[in-house]
N, C-alpha and C positions, 0 to 999 in steps of 0.2 A: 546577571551576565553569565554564558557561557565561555567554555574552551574550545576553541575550532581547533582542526587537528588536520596535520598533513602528514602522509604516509605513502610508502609505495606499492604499487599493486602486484610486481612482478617478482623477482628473484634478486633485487636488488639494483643498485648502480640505475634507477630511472633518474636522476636531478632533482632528487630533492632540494639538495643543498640552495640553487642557482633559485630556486622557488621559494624555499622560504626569506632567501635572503631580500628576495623582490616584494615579498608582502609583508617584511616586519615591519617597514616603518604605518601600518597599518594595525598596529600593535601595540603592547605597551609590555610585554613579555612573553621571549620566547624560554619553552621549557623544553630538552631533551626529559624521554620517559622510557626509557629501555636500548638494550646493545651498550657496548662499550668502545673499545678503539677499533675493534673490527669495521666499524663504520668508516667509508671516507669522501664528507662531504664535500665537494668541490665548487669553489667560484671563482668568479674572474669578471678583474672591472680593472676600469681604469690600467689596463693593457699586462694584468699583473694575475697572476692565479696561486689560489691559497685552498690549502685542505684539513680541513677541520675533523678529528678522530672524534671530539670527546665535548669540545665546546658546542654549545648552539649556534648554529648557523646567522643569527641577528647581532652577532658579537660585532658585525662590520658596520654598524646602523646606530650611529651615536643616540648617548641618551637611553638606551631601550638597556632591559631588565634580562637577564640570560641565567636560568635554572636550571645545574644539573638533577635531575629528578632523584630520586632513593630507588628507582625503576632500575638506574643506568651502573653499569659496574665500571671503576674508576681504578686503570694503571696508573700510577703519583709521575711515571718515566715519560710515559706519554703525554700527559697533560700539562707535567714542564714543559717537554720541549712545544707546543703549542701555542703557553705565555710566551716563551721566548721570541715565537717567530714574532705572536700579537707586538709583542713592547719592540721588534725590529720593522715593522709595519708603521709604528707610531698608534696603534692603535689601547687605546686606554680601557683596561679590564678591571681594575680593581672596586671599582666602586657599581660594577654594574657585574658582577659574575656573583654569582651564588651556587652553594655546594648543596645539596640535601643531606644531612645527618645520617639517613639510616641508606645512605648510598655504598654498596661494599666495596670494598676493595681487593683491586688484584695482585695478588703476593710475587716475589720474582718466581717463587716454587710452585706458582699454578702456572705459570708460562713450561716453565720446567716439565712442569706432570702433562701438560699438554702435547709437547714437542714428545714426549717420551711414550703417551699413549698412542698420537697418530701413527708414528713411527711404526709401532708396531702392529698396526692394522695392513699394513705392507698393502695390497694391491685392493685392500676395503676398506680405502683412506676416505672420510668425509670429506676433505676437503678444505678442514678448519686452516683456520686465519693462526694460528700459534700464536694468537695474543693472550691467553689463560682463562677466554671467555668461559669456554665450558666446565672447567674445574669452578671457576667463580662461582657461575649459582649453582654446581652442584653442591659446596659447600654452603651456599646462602642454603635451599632446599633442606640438607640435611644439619642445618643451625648448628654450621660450626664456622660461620665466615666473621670475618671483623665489617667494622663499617667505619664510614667516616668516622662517628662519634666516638670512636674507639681512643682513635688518635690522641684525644685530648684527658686518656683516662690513666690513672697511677698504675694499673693493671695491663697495657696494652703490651708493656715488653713482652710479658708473661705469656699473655695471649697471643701475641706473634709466634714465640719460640714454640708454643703446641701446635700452633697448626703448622707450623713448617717442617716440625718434626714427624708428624702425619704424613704432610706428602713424600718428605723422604723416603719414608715407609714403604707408602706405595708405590714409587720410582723406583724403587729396589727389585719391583715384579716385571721391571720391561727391560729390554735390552738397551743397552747406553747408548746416549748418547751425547751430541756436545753441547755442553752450555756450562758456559763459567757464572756458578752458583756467588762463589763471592763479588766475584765483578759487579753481578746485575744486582747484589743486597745493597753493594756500597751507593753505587746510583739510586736506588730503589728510596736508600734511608734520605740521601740528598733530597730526594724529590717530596719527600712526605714534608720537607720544611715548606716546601713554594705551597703544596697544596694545605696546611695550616695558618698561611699567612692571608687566605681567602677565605670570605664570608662564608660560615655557615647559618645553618638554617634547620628550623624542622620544616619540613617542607611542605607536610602537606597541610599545617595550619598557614604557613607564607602562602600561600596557593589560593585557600578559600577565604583568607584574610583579603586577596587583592582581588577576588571574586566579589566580595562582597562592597569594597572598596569601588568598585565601577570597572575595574581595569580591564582591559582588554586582552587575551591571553591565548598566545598561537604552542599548541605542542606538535614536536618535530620528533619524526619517528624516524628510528636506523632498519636498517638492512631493509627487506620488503617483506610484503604479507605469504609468499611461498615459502618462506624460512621461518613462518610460525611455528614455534615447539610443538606447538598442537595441530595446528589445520596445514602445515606445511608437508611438506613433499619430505617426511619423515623417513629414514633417521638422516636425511642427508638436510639438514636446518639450523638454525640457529638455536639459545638454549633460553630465548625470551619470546612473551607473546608480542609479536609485531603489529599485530591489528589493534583497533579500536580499540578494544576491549583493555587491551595493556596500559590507555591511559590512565584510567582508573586505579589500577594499582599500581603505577609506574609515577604518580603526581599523586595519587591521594584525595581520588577528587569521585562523586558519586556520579551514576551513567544518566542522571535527568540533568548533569552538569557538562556535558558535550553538545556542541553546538554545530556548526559545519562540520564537513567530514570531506577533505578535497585530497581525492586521488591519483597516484602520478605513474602515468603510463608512458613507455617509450614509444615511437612510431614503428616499431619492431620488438624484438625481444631479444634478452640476452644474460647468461649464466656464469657466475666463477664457482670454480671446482666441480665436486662430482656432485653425483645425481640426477635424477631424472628430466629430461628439457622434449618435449614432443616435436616441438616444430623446429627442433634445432637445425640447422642446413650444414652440411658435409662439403659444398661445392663452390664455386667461384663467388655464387651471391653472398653466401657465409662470410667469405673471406672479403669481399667488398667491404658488406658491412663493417664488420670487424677492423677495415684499416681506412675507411673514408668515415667510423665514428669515434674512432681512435680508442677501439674497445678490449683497455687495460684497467684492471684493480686497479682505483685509487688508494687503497689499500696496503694492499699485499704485489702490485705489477703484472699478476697473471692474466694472460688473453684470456678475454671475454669468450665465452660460446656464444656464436647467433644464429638465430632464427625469426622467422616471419613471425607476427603478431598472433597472439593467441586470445581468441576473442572467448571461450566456455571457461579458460583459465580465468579471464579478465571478469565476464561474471558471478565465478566464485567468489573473486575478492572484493567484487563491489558489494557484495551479499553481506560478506562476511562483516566487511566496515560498516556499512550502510552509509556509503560513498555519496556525495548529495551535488560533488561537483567535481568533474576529471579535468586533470592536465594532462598536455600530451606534450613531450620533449622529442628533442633531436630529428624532427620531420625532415631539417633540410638533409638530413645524413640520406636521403631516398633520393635527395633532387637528380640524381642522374640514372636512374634506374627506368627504362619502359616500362614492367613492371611489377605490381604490388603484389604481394598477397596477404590473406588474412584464412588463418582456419577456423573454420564455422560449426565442427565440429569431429568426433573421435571414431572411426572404424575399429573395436573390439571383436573379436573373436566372429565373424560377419557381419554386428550386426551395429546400426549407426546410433553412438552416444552421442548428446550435447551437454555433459556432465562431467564431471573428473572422476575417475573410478575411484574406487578405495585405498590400493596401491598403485601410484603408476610408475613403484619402483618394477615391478614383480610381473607387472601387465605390459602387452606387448598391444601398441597404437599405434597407427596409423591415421593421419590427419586426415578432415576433407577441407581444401582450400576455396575460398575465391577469389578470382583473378581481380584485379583494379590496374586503369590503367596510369602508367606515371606522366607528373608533368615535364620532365626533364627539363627545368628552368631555374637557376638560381633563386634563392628565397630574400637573399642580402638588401637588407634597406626597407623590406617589406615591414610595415606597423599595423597595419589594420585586415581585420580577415576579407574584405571585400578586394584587395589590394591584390589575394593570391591567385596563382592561376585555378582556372576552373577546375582542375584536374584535381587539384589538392583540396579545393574546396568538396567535391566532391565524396574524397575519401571521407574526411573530418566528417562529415553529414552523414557515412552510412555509419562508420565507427558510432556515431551520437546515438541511430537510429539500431543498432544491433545491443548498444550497452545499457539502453533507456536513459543516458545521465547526461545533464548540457557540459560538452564541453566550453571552458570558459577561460583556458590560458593554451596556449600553445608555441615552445620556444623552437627559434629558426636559427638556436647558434649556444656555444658555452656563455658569453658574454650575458650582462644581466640586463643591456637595454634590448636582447633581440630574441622579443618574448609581445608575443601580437594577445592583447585582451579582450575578452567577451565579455557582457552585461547579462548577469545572470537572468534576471526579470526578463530579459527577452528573450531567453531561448527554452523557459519554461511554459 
């Protein structure tokens, strides 16, 4: 058996969430492998919408198997309040969630050091989520972080009071700011009870144990493949590898042990906080998009930056995963629009790229677009792609035929039943 893997192709916020939640019971476990609460997945059923920081997205699919990876960095504050909404949901986690042991955790004093480094980047702010992600694995990186398995060791006081003594330290080098340090311990110590009273695991023998066992196993990737630490749109990115590649060391699993690889693109494009965006739009269509996709951090709250679809971005990251089957979200968010566009490629310095430069923090682009025209027709009630108008159908075909990879899902709504399916075999 392999692991199929669903991830995002864009800057993040494309529906993962709404997608994995549609293919677990196709499954027999889903495993987060990287990010921590900065993630926020989103679904909605049965006329009710829930967002998931930290759990895996197949928590709503009874029966099924949910693995925090050792990939994923874990606030204990965040991931109480999370059971609490599951257990006011009715929804039953205890026997069906699993922690990975060498999973780290995020201290109140990396939120602390976070809030205190942005802060003082004043107008070369990244953009960060101030959930202590990036102190996280800095301290994993520089092997001074705790992990799960800590929690349960005669040592851990210990080793808490050093590293918090640490970041003290280096908070002393930025300008103040506000956060009540004891407040957030005493919640902080709360929470580490809920997240001890849940299975652990070593993970990544649980993994190739249920590999080997026959089982079926979907991993669910956070934020998108352009806030790759490495291949992303640096330094304005996340501080994990969000591709492919991350599964492997994010679940503990080797790369002849990846199976599908199903990519999630929006019918547009769109950005939170700073950093580089090419086809971002400045003008009324921006602002459409932006409030007919209702495009806010699930998150953090902050409007969305949008822009038209960027097709040389898009196969970057199909490159980069080796993508074997795309999703496309929120199409009906175009239904009113005459129309489309898509950029096909990059105007540099005169001369015409279909590549992403090196920097495109530092490089100065301009896009080449092509026009598509829209079908201005509501999508509601549509299930099958023969169903849509020809206009749409049309896009969907050159997007297939521009990205080489069969589109094979494409959702016409947040809800989980409005989501029209492809058969892979026939579109290859």
């Amino acid at each position: 058996m392999t692991v199929d893997v669903i991830l995002g192709l864009q800057w993040g916020d494309e529906g993962k969430g709404k997608i994995v939640d549609y293919l677990a019971n196709q499954y027999d476990i889903v495993a987060r492998f990287q990010g921590g609460p900065n993630a926020g997945h989103t679904l909605k059923f049965d006329g009710k919408k829930y967002v998931l920081h930290t759990i895996p997205s197949g928590i709503f699919r009874e029966g099924l198997l949910n693995l925090i990876g050792n990939g994923v960095v874990i606030d204990p504050i965040t991931l109480s309040k999370e059971l609490d909404e599951l257990t006011a949901a009715n929804v039953s986690f205890q026997d069906r969630l699993l922690v990975a042991r060498k999973a780290h955790l995020i201290l109140p004093t990396h939120r602390y050091l976070d809030a205190a480094s942005e802060n003082a980047k004043g107008k070369e702010k990244i953009g960060s989520t101030l959930k202590g992600i990036g102190p996280t694995y800095m301290d994993k990186t520089g092997r001074n972080g705790l992990r799960v398995g800590d929690l349960f060791s005669e040592h851990f006081e210990k080793r808490y009071q050093a590293l918090r003594d640490k970041h003290l330290h280096l908070i002393k080098l930025y300008p103040e700011v506000d956060f009540d340090l004891e407040a957030e311990e005493q919640k902080w110590l709360e929470s580490v009870k809920v997240l001890k009273s849940l299975q652990t695991v070593d993970g990544e023998y649980f993994i190739n144990q249920q590999l080997e066992a026959g089982k079926r196993i979907l991993a669910e990737g956070a934020q998108g493949s352009m806030l790759d630490i490495d291949y992303g749109t640096y330094p304005f990115v996340t501080s994990s590898n969000t591709i492919t590649a991350g599964v492997c060391t994010g679940l503990g699993i080797a790369p002849s042990k990846i199976g599908q690889v199903i990519g999630i693109t929006k019918a547009y494009c769109t950005r939170v906080g700073g950093g580089p965006f090419p086809t971002e739009l400045h003008d009324a269509d921006g602002e459409f998009l932006r409030k007919e996709g209702a495009e806010f951090g699930a998150t953090t709250g902050r409007p969305r930056r949008c822009g038209w679809i960027d097709l040389p971005q898009l196969k970057y990251t199909i490159m980069l995963n080796g993508v074997t089957q795309l999703v496309v979200t929120k199409i009906d968010v175009l239904n009113q629009m005459p129309t489309l566009k898509a950029a096909t490629g990059y105007h540099i310095d005169g001369k015409f790229h279909d590549q992403l430069p090196y920097d495109l923090c530092d490089t100065k682009i301009e896009p080449e677009y092509k026009a598509y025209d829209g079908w201005e027709a509501s999508l509601d009630g549509i299930t099958a792609f023969d169903e849509l108008p020809e206009k749409a159908k049309t896009y969907i075909h050159e997007l297939e035929k521009e990205l080489n990879v069969p589109i094979t899902m494409i959702s016409t709504g947040p809800e989980r039943k409005k989501l029209i399916t492809r058969e892979v075999e026939a579109l290859i």
